[in-house]
N, C-alpha and C positions, 0 to 999 in steps of 0.2 A: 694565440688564444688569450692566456693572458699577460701582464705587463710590470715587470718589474720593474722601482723605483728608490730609489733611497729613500729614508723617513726624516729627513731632515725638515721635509716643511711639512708635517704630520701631525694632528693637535696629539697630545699624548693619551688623551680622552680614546680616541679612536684607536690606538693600539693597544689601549687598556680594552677596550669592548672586544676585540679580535683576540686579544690574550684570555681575557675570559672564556669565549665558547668555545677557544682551540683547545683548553686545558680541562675542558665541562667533562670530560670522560677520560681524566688520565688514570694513572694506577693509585695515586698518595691525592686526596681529596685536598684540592688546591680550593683556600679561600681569601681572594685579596679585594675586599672592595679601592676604591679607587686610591685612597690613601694608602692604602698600605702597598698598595700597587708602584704609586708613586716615591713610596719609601726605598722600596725594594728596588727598584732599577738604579735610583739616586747611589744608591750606599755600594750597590755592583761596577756601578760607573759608567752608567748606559753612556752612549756617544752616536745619538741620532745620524751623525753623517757616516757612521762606519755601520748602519742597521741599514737593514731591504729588507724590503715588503713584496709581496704577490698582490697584482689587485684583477679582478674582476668588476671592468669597468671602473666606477670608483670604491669598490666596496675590499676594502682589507681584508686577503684573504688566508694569509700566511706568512710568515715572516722569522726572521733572524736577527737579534737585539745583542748589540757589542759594546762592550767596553775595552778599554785601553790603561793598560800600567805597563811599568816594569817589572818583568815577573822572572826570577833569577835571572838578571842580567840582561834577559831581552826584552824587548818594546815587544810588547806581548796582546794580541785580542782574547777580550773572554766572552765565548757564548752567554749571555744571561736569559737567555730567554726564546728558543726555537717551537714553530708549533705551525699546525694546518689547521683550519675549519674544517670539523668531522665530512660535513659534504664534500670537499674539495683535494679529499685525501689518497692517495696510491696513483696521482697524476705525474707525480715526477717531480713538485713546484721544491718540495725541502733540496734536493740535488741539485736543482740550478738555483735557487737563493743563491747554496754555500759554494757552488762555483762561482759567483760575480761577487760573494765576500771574498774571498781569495784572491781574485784579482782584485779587488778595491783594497784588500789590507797588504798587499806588494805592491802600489801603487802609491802605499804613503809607510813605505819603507817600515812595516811591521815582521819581523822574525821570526812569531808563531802564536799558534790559535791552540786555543784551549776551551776545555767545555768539562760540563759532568755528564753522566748520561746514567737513568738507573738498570741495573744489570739486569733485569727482567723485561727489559724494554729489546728484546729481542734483535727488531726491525732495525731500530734508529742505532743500535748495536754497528750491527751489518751495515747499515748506510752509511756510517761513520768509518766504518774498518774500512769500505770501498773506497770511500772519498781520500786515506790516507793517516788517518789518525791511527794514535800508537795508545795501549791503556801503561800509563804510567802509575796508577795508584787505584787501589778499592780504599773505599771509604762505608762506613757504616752510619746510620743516622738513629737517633734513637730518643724516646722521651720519658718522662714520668712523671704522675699524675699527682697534685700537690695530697690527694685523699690518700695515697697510698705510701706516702713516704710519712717515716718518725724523724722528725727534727733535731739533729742533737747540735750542739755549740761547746766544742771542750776549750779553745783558744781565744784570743781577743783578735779581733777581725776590726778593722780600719777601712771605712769606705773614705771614696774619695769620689769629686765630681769629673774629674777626668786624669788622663796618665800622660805626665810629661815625657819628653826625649829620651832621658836620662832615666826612665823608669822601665821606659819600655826596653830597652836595652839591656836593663838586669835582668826586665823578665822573659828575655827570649834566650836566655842561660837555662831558663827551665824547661825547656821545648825539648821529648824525644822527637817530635817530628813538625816542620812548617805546617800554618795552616790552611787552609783552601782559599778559595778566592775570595770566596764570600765573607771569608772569617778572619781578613787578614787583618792588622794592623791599619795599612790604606782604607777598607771597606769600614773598620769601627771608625778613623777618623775623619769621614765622609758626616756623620753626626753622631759626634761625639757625647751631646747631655743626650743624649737619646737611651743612656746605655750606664746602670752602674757599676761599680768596681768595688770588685771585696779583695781587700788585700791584707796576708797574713807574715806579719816581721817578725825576725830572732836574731838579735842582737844589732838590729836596722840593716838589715840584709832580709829581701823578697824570699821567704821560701815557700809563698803559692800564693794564687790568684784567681778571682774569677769576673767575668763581665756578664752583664746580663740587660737587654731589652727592657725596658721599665713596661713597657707596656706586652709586648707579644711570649715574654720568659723565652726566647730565644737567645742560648748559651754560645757564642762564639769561639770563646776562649776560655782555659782553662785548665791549670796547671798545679802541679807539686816537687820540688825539688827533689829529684832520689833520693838524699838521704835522710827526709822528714817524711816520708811515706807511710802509708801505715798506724799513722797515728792519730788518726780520727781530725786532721786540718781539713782533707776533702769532702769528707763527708755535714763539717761546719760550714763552709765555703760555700756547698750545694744547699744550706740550710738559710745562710745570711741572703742566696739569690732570691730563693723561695721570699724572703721578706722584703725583698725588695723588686718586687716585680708584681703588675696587676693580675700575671695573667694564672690559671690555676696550673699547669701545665708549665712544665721548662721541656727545652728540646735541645739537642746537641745536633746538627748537621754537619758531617763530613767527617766521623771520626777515624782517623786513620787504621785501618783493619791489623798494621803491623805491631799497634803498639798494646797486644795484649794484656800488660797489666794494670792500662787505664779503662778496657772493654770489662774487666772482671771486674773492676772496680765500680762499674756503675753500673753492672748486673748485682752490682750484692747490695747496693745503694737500694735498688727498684728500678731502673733503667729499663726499657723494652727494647730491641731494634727493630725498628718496625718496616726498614728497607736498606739496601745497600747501592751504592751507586762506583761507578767506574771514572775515573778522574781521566780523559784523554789528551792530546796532542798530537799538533801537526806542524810540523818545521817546513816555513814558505822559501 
């Protein structure tokens, strides 16, 4: 009935229009004109020949968008991007997409597939647990609104236009927990000036940091060393982003649900969580 195809000779135009009407009615109001559409797969790591499509005749009607790292050690897929045309929905097309990805990512010798899914999303839950995926991690997402935050700055904050090797390395001494896919290290340096860095030194040793979206205030990353905690450096950090970003809104995606004294920390900031999502896996 219909015919599935890899997206490799697909203009991105036309999986950006299909991405659009597939997400017109999801639960967290998705808005990506084309650019940022293009932003977002680029920085995920899309990899058109590891993506299929459902079509309906020629008309894109569903689809599964992957990218490719190394993600603890394995040669790793990452869902970015799963979705049906509301018309074309509860026919089965999501199950056999992510059957023929699975054969096509053991066919080019990939280890395992990953994806997030949000916890209220019930169906794609269950469709995921059927097909074999295991939840490894909950994550929280959450925002806050530049009108309702007080801005304070107790310390001296050093931005920089992007973060060498040797940077990035002291600051993943600050990490209670890795960060998601989207948020990783690889996905910031997919576009780098895209993105500033507030970074705060004692005694030229990194004891917190944060990156920030010049344009969307979307927070990737962002840390404090345990034993400077508590001392008004994060809540500066969350202030220097605010000023350096266009958008009025900062947002955090994927905060790790385990690390309880960064969640209270940005409930007392003004922080909302406005959804939680499930981190999965499926070893090929």
């Amino acid at each position: 009935m219909y015919t599935y195809k890899i997206l490799d000779n697909i203009d991105l135009n036309i999986i950006h229009q299909a991405f659009v009407e597939a997400f017109s009615d999801y639960q967290v109001k998705i808005d990506l004109p084309f650019l940022k559409f293009e932003n977002m797969v680029k920085r995920r790591g899309l990899i058109p020949e590891l993506s299929i499509g459902a079509f309906d005749n020629e008309k894109l009607i569903g689809f599964v968008l992957n990218g490719v790292r190394n993600w603890n050690g394995k040669l790793t897929a990452y869902d970015l991007g799963t979705g049906v045309i509301p018309n074309y929905r509860k026919q089965g097309i999501t199950s056999e997409i992510l059957k023929k990805v699975k054969a096509l990512c053991k066919e080019n010798d990939i280890e395992s597939y990953l994806l997030e899914v949000l916890q209220n999303n019930t169906g794609a839950v269950e469709l995921y647990k059927k097909q074999g995926f295991k939840t490894t991690r909950e994550f929280d997402c959450y925002y806050l609104n530049k009108e309702d935050f007080t801005p304070s700055i107790c310390v001296e904050i050093k931005n920089v236009e992007f973060l060498n090797i040797n940077q990035w390395e002291e600051i993943k001494k600050l990490w209670d927990y890795n960060p998601s896919w989207q948020n990783s290290i690889d996905s910031i340096n997919v576009f780098p000036d895209r993105f500033s860095y507030s970074i705060v030194t004692i005694e030229n040793k990194i004891v917190g940091y944060g990156v920030v979206d010049k344009v969307t205030g979307d927070i990737p990353q962002i840390a404090i060393s345990k034993k400077h905690r508590n001392k008004g450096i994060g809540k500066s950090i969350i202030s220097d982003l605010f000023n350096h970003t266009e958008a009025n809104k900062l947002s955090l995606i994927n905060v790790d649900c385990r690390d309880d004294n960064f969640k209270n920390f940005l409930v007392n900031v003004g922080f909302v969580n406005y959804v939680s999502q499930y981190e999965m896996i499926l070893y090929l």
